[in-house]
C-alpha positions, 0 to 999 in steps of 0.5 A: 631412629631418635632424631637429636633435638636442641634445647628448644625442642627444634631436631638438630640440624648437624646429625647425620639422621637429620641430614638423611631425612631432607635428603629424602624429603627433597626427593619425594618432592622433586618425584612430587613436582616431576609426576604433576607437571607430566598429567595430560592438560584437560583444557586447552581453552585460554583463560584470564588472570581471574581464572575465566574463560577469554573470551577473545578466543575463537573458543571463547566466542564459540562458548559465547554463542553456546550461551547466548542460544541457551539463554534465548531458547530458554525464554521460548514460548514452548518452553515458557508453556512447559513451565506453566503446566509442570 
């Protein structure tokens, strides 16, 4: 299928052949747009604008806690002896 140009070089908007390719292109992006906003959401959990977890949320403060436990069992004396004797 040639495809007529214009004397810059651009395909000339008025062909039958140029009409034909937006109309496809136009709906592959609708099948496009209709299939991502379908997907399963993987996380329910809120977030900021910057894109972090809020952590106003009962989830964010049970997230919060998750870490504040792995922080504090990190500097434990047994795990400060494993360290030692790696």
């Amino acid at each position: 299928m040639a495809v007529k140009t214009t004397a810059s070089g651009k395909m000339d908007k008025r062909t039958k052949e140029y009409k034909e390719l937006k109309e496809r292109l136009a709906k592959a992006r609708a099948a496009k747009a209709k299939s991502s906003t379908s997907k399963k959401q993987t996380s329910t959990l809120k977030k900021t604008a910057s894109g972090k977890v809020d952590k106003r949320t009962k989830e964010g403060k049970a997230i919060c806690e998750r870490m504040a436990k792995a922080r504090k069992s990190k500097n434990s004396l047994v795990n400060r002896l494993k360290r030692l004797f790696r």
